[in-house]
C-alpha positions as CSV (number, residue, x, y, z in Angstrom):
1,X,149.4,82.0,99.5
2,X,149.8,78.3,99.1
3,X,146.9,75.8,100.3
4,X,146.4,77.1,104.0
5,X,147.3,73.9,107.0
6,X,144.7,73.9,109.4
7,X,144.7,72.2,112.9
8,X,141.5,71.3,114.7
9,X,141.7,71.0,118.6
10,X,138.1,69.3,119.9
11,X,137.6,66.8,122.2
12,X,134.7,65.5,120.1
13,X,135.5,63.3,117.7
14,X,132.5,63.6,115.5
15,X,133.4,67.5,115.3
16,X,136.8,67.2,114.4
17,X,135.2,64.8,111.7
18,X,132.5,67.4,110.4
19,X,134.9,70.1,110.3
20,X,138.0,68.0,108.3
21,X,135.1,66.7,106.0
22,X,134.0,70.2,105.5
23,X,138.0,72.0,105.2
24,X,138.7,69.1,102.9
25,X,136.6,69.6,100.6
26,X,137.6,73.6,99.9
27,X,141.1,73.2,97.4
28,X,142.8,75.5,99.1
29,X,142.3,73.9,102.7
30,X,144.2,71.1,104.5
31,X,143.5,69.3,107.9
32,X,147.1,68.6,108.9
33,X,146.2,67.0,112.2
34,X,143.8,66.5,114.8
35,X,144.0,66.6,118.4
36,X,141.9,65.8,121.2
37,X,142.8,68.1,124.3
38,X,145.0,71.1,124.4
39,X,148.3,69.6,125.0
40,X,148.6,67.8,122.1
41,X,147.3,70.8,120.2
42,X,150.5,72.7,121.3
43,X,152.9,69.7,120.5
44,X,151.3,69.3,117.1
45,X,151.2,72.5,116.4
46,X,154.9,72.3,117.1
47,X,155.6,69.8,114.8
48,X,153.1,70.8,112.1
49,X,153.6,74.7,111.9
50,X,150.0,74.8,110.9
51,X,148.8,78.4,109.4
52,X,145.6,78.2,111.5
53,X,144.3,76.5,114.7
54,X,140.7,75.9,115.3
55,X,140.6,75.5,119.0
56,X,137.9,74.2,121.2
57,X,137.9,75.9,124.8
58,X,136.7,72.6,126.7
59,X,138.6,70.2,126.4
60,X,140.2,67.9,129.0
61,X,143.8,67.2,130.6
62,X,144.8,70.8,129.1
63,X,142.0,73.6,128.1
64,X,141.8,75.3,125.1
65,X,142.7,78.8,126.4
66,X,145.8,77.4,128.5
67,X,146.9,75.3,125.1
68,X,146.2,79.2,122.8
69,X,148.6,80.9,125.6
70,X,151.2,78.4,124.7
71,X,150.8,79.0,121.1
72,X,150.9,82.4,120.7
73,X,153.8,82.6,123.2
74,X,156.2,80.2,121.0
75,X,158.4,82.2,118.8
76,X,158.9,79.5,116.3
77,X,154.7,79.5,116.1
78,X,154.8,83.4,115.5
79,X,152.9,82.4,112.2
80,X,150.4,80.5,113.2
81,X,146.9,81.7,114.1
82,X,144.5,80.7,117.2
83,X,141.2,80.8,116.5
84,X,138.6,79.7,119.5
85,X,135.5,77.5,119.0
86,X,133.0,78.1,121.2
87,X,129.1,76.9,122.0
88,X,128.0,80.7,122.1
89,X,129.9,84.3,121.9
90,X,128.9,85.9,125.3
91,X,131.2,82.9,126.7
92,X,133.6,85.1,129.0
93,X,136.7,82.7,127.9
94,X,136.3,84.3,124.7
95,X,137.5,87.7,125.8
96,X,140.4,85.5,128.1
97,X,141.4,84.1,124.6
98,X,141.9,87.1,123.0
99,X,144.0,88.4,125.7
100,X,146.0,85.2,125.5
101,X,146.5,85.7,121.6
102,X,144.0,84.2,120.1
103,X,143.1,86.1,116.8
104,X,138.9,86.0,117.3
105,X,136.1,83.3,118.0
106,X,134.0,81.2,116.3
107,X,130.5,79.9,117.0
108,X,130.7,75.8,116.3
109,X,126.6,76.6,114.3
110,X,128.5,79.0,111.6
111,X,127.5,78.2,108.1
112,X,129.6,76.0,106.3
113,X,130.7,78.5,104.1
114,X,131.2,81.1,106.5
115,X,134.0,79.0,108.2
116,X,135.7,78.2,105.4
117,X,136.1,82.5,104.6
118,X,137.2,82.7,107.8
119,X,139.9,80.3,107.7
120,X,140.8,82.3,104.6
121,X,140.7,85.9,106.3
122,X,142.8,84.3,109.5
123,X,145.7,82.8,107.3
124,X,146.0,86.1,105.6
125,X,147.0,87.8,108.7
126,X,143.5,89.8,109.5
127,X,141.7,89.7,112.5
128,X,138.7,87.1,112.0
129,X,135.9,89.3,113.6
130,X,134.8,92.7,112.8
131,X,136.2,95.3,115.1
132,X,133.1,96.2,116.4
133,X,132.0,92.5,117.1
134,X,135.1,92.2,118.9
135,X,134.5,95.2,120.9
136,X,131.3,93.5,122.6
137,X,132.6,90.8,123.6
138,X,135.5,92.4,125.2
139,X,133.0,95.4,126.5
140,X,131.0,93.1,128.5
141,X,134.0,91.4,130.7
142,X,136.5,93.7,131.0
143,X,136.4,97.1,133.4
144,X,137.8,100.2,133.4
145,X,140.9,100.1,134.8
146,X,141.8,102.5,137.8
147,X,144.7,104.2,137.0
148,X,143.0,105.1,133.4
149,X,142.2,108.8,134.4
150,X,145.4,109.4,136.1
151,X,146.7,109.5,132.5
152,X,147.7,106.8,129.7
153,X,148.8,103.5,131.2
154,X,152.4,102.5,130.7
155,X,151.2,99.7,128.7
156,X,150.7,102.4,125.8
157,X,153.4,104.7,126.3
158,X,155.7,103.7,123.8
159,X,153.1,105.4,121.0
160,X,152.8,108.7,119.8
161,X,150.1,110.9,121.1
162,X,148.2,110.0,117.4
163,X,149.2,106.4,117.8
164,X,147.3,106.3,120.8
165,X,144.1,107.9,119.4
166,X,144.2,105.6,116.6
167,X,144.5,102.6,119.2
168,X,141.5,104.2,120.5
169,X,139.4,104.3,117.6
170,X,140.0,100.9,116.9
171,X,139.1,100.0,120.5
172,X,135.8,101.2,119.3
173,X,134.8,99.2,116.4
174,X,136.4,101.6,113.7
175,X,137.6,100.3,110.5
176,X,140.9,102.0,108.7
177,X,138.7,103.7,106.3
178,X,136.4,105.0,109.3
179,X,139.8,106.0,111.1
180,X,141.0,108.0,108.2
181,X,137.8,109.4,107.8
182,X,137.8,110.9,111.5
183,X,141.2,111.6,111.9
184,X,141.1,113.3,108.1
185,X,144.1,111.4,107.0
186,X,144.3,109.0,103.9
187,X,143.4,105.1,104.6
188,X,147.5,104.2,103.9
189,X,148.5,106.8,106.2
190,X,145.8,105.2,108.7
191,X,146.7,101.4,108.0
192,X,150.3,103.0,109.0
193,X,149.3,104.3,111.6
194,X,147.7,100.6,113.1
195,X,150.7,99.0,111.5
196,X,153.1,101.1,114.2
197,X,150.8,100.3,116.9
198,X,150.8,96.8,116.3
199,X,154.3,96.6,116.1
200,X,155.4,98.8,118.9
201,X,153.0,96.8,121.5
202,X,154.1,93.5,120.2
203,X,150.1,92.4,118.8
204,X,149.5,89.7,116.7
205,X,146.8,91.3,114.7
206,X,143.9,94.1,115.3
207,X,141.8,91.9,117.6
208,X,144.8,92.4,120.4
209,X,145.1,96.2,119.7
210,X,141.2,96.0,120.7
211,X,141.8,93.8,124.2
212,X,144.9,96.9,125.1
213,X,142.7,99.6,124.2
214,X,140.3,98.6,126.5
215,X,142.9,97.2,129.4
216,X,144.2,100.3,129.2
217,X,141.9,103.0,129.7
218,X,141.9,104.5,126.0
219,X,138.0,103.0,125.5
220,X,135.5,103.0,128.4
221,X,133.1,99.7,128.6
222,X,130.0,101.5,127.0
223,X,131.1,104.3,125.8
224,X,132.5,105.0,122.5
């Protein structure tokens, strides 16, 4: 791809100067804007079509996760990728962000070089966080729901009974390669496989398929 537009949504101004300092200097990385709470995130976003948003959760007038809902709810910002700033990882708006669409998390300490990757990774359509990273945060603020043992929730009944089981594995941290490993099937056939999945239950990207494994039922909170 092209030189990936980035948005930065903070409420601090000497963050949003760091960061555009910091994507600025990478060639193949543009600030296209800057906005200070989460309403003008959404409208710029709107008018910028950015390829990735860098959202803070605090911010005032409109929060972060209330401006990411918006976002990933716009059709004409089907494109564009959410992901959510935070002070430290075990903050339970993360797991509400990935439920809302956001793609993965960030801590605002990561290595200079490490956020600049995962700008990269996020524009290219991949979920920013390893599976199993994911999985923990999701693990530690989401229950089991009740209706899990009565049988699969509706939410997953549109899949095939090995659709489901690969939603399942990827609930629990599994990469494709692992999946196709387990389920003794080639990697394509197992990227297929999530590819279905992803489309059938209208996700985003992998870190969703994660949040609905979990919602509904197919992974247990510490088990695997």
């Amino acid at each position: 791809m092209g030189v990936i537009r980035v948005l930065l949504a903070d409420d601090q101004s000497l963050v949003r100067a760091g960061f555009r300092v910091l994507i600025d200097s990478a060639d193949d990385l543009e600030v296209v804007g800057e906005a200070a709470n989460g309403g003008v995130a959404v409208a710029m976003a709107r008018a910028q079509r950015p390829d990735v948003v860098l959202m803070d959760i605090q911010m005032p007038e409109i929060d972060g996760l209330t401006a990411t809902r918006r976002i990933t709810a716009d059709p004409s910002l089907a494109g564009t990728r959410v992901v959510i700033l935070t002070t430290y990882a075990e903050d339970e708006n993360v797991f509400r962000a990935l439920r809302a669409g956001a793609s993965g998390f960030l801590v605002k300490d990561i290595e200079p070089a490490d956020l600049l990757q995962a700008i990269r990774v996020i524009a290219g359509g991949e979920s920013l966080l390893s599976p199993a990273v994911t999985r923990a945060v999701i693990e530690a603020f989401v229950s089991r729901p009740a209706e899990a043992a009565a049988g699969p929730s509706p939410v997953v009944a549109a899949l095939t009974e090995r659709e489901r089981e690969v939603v399942r594995l990827v609930g629990c941290g599994l990469s494709n390669d692992e999946i196709a490993a387990k389920l003794v099937v080639s990697p394509l056939t197992a990227k297929t496989h999530v590819s279905r999945a992803l489309t059938k239950l209208a996700c985003r990207d992998r870190a969703q398929l994660v949040v609905i494994a979990y919602e509904a039922g197919l992974v247990t909170p510490g088990r695997r």
